[in-house]
N, C-alpha and C positions, 0 to 999 in steps of 0.2 A: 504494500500500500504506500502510497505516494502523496507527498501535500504538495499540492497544484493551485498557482496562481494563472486565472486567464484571460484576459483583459479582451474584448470586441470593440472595435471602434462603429460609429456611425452608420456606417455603409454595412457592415456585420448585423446592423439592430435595425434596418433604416426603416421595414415593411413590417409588419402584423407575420405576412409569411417567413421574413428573415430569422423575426423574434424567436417562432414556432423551430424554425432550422437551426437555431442556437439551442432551444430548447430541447432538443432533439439530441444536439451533441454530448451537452453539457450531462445529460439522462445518463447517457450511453456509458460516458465515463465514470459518471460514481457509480453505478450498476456494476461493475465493472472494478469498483472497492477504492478508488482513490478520493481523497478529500481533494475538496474545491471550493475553492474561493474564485468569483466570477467578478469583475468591474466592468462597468459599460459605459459608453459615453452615450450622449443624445443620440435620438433619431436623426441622421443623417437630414441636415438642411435645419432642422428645430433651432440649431445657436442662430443663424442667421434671421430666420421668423421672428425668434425672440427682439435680436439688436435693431432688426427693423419694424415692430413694434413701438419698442423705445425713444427710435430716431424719430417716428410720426410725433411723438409726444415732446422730445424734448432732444434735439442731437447732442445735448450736455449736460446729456444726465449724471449724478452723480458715480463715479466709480461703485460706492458701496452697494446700490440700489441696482446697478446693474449686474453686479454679482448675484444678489438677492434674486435678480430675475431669471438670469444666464442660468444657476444651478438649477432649476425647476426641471429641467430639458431632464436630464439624468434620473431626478427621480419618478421622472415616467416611465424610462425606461427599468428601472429596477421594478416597478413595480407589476410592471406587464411582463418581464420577462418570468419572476416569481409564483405569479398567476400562471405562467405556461410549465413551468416545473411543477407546480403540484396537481395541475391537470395531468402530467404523466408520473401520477404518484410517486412525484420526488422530492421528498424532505426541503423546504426550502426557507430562507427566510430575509428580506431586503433590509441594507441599511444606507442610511446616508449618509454623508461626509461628517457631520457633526455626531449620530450612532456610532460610526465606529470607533470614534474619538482622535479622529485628523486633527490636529491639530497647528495650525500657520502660522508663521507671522503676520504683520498688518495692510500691505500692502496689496490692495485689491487689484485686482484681475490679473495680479500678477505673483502670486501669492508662494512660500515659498516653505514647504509642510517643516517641523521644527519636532513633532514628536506621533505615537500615535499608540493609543491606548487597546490593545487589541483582547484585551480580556476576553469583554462580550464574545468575539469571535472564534476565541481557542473554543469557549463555552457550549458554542453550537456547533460547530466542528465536532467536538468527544459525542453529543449528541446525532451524529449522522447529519446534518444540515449543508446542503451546499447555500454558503455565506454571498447573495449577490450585494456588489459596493458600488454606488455612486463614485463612479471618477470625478475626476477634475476638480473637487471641493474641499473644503474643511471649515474650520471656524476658529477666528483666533481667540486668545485670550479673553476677551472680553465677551466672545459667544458671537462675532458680527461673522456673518457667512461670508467667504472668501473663494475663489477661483484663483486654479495656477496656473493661467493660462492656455491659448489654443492647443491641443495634443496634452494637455494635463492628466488626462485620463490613464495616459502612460506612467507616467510619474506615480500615479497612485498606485498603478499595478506592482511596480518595483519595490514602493517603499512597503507596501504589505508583505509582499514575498520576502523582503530586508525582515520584516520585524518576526517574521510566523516563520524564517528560518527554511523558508518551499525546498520543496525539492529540483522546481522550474519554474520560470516564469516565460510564461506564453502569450505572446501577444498577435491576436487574428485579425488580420483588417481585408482587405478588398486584393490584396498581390498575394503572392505566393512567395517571399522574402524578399532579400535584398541583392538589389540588382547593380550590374557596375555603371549605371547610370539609369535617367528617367528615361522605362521606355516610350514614354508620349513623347518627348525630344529627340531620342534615338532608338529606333525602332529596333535595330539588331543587339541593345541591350541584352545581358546573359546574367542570369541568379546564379549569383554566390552560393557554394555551399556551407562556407564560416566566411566571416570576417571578424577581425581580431578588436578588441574594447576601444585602442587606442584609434583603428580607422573609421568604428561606429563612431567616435566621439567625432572627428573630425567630418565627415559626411553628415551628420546631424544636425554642426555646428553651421557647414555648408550651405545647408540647403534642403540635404536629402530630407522627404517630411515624411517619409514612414516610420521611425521613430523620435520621437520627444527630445530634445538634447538631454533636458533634463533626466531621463530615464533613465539613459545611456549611462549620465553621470553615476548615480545612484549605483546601478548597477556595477558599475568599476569600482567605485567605493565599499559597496559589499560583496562584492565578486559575488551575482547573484548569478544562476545561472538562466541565461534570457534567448528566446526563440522566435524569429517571426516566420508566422503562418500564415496563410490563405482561410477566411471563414469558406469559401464559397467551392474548395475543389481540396482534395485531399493529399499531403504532402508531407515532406520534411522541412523545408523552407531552409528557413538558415540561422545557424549556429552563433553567438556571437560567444567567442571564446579568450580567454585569456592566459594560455599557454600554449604555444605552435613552432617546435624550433624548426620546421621547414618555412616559416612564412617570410622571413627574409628572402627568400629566393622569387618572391611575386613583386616586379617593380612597382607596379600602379594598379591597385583593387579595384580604385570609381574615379568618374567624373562627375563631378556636380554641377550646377548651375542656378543661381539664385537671382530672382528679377525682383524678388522685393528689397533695395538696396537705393543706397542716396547718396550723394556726394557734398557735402560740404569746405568750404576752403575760407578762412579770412587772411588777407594778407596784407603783406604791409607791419607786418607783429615787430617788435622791438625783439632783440636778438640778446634774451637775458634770461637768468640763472630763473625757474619756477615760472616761466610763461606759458609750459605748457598744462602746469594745473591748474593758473588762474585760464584756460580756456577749458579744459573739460571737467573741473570739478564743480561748473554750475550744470552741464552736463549730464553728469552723474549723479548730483543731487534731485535731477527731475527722473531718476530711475529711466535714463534712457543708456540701452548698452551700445557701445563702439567699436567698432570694428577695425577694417585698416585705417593707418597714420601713417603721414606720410610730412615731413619738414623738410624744408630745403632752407636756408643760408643765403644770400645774396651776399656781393660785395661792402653794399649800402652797411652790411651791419643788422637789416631787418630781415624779415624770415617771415615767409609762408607757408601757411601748417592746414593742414588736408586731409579729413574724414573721415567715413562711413558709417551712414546711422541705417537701420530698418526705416524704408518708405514712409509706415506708417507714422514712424517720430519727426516726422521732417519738419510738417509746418512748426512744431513745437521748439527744435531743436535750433531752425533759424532763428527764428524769436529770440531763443536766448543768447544764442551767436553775437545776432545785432548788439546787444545789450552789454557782453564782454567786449565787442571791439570798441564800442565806447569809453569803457574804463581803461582796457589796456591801448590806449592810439593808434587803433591799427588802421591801416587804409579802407578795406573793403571787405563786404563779406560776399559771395557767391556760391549759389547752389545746384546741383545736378540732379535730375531724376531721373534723367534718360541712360543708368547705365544696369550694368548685370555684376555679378562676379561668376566666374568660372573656376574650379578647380579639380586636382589632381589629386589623390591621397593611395596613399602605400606605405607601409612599415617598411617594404624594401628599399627606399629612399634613403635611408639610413645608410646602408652601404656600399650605393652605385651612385657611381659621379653622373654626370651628363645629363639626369632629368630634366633639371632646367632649359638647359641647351635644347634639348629635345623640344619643350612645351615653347618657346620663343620660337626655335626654326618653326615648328608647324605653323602658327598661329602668323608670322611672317609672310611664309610662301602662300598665305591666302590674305592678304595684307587687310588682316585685323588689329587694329590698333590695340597698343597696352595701356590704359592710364595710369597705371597703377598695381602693385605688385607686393605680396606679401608672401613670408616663407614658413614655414617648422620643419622641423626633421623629417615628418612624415608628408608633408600638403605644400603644393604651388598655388597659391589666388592669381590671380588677375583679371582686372577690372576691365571690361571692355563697354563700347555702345548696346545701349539693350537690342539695340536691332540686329547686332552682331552675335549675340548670345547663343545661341540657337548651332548657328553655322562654327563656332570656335569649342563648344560641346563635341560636337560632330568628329569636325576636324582632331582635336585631343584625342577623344576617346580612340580613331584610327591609327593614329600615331604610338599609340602605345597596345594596337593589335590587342582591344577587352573584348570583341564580339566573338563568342562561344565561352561556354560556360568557363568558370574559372575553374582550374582542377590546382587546391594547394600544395596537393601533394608531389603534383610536376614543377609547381612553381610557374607556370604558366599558363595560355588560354588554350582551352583544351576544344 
């Protein structure tokens, strides 16, 4: 007997018939003598219903009140899903993010879990109960209902698996794992059959959206053990592991691509000691995260210093931009929205020169511009025109021959 963590996203829960097809599965396996604990996120499309409810009423609404509304989504789903487990006479029992004692900190819709009380849940677990959990919620301190964000659902699935000790954490959405890029961008895409913690972190952090960054994190931190699956066709999907000593020998696992992305620059900045935290530590204080940096040095003595926030923090983000170049004298501020980031990720980067080389000749020979460039051990970004995004995806991923499934054990594409 096995304790099983298994998270369905959206599109796994989205129909009355999906629900029944989950209920179906979820049967099968405690029948079958494993415990389970199930999270679900909303019916596929419900967050959006809900946020554009809200925007008729008020497009600035308070954060807390939109969390208050947002979580609703899931506890529909838990409790329809519930309702189709004891329809096929299976032990069941829903709880919500504040039941099973999530616990946050304070920052709404972006909330960021801090502890989590799972008594209750051992409780009905010794009792035969498959435990269904409202993703993407909790409550902090003070009891105000909280959201961790889009894909949080994930994040909840890992930290219960973290605290209940699982034997796996599974997580089913609409693919069949993880692939070495989107195949809606590039059709000859091929699924992974592992990828290792350190490349899920960096494709997550990417772009890639089938899993949470946050999960990922989690799951490195407890070295849980995490699977993505296919709700919709039967598989092994793929492994995310943390121990491979052939995986050095795979140069480049994925390509990513990211179009929600923005460019910021003020320049003209005075060229002195802490200029760059009087510009992003009012940044930071608006909980907006930063991506690539980029300063250049001029003669003059001043210095222009250059960006990347999420699309969606931009009008926010200019704002305060404005506001810093005022205090610190800088010339001008300007903003980009028109571009993507694109990248590369491989643990084997680690010990073969010439990647780089590689990602600049291709993207060259089909004259896509670089605005911008950032490195790790394992990952090459570069920021291109959004229009070009698409086409330098393409281009990469050929370049480094990912189309056909990856086999780790050759160390190459099989």
């Amino acid at each position: 007997m096995a304790l099983i963590v298994q998270k369905y996203g959206g599109t796994s829960v989205g129909t009355v018939g999906r629900i029944n097809h989950v209920a179906d599965m979820v049967s099968a396996r405690r029948k079958a003598g494993d415990d389970l604990v199930v999270v679900v996120s909303a019916m596929s499309g419900e967050t959006n219903r809900l946020t554009e409810l809200a925007r008729q009423i008020n497009p600035d609404a308070s954060a807390r009140e939109m969390d208050v509304l947002l979580s609703t989504g899931e506890q529909v789903t838990i409790a329809l899903l519930t309702i189709a487990l004891h329809q096929r006479d299976c032990p069941a029992v829903s709880y919500t993010g504040r039941q099973v004692g999530i616990v946050t900190d304070n920052v709404h819709s972006k909330a960021r879990i801090k502890s989590i009380d799972h008594a209750g849940v051992r409780r009905d677990l010794d009792q035969g109960k498959v435990v269904v959990v409202a993703g993407f919620q909790g409550v902090d301190e003070q009891q105000n209902i909280t959201t961790l964000g889009r894909g949080g659902s994930d994040t909840t699935a890992v930290a219960l698996a973290a605290a209940l000790a699982a034997d796996e954490c599974q997580i089913y959405t609409d693919v069949d794992g993880i692939y070495t890029a989107d195949p809606r961008i590039i059709p000859d895409a091929r699924r992974m059959k592992s990828v290792t913690v350190e490349e899920m972190l960096e494709l997550a952090g990417l772009g890639a959206k089938v899993l949470h960054l946050r999960s990922v994190e989690l799951a490195g931190k407890y070295r849980v053990p995490l699977r993505v699956l296919s709700s919709f066709e039967e598989g092994d999907g793929t492994l995310i592991t943390y121990e491979d000593e052939s995986m050095e020998q795979a140069l480049v696992s994925g390509v990513t691509c990211n179009s929600n992305e923005a460019k910021l620059t003020i320049t003209g900045v005075p060229d002195q000691p802490g200029i760059a935290y009087r510009i992003l530590a009012p940044i930071s204080n608006a909980h907006i995260d930063v991506d690539m940096i980029i300063q250049n040095v001029g003669d003059d003595g001043a210095t222009d210093f250059t960006f990347t926030v999420s699309r969606i923090d931009y009008e926010k983000a200019i704002a305060i931009l404005l506001d810093v170049a005022k205090k610190v004298s800088a010339d001008n501020v300007k903003g980009d929205r028109d571009i993507a980031k694109v990248s590369v990720v491989g643990v084997g980067m680690r010990s073969n020169p010439g990647i780089a080389t590689t990602v600049f000749k291709a993207l060259a020979d089909e004259d896509i511009n670089i605005q911008m460039i950032s490195t790790s051990e394992i990952k090459i970004s570069v920021v291109v025109s959004e229009p070009e995004m698409k086409k330098a995806a393409n281009v990469l991923h050929s370049a480094f021959q990912l189309s056909g499934e990856v086999s780790r054990e050759e160390g190459k594409c099989a």
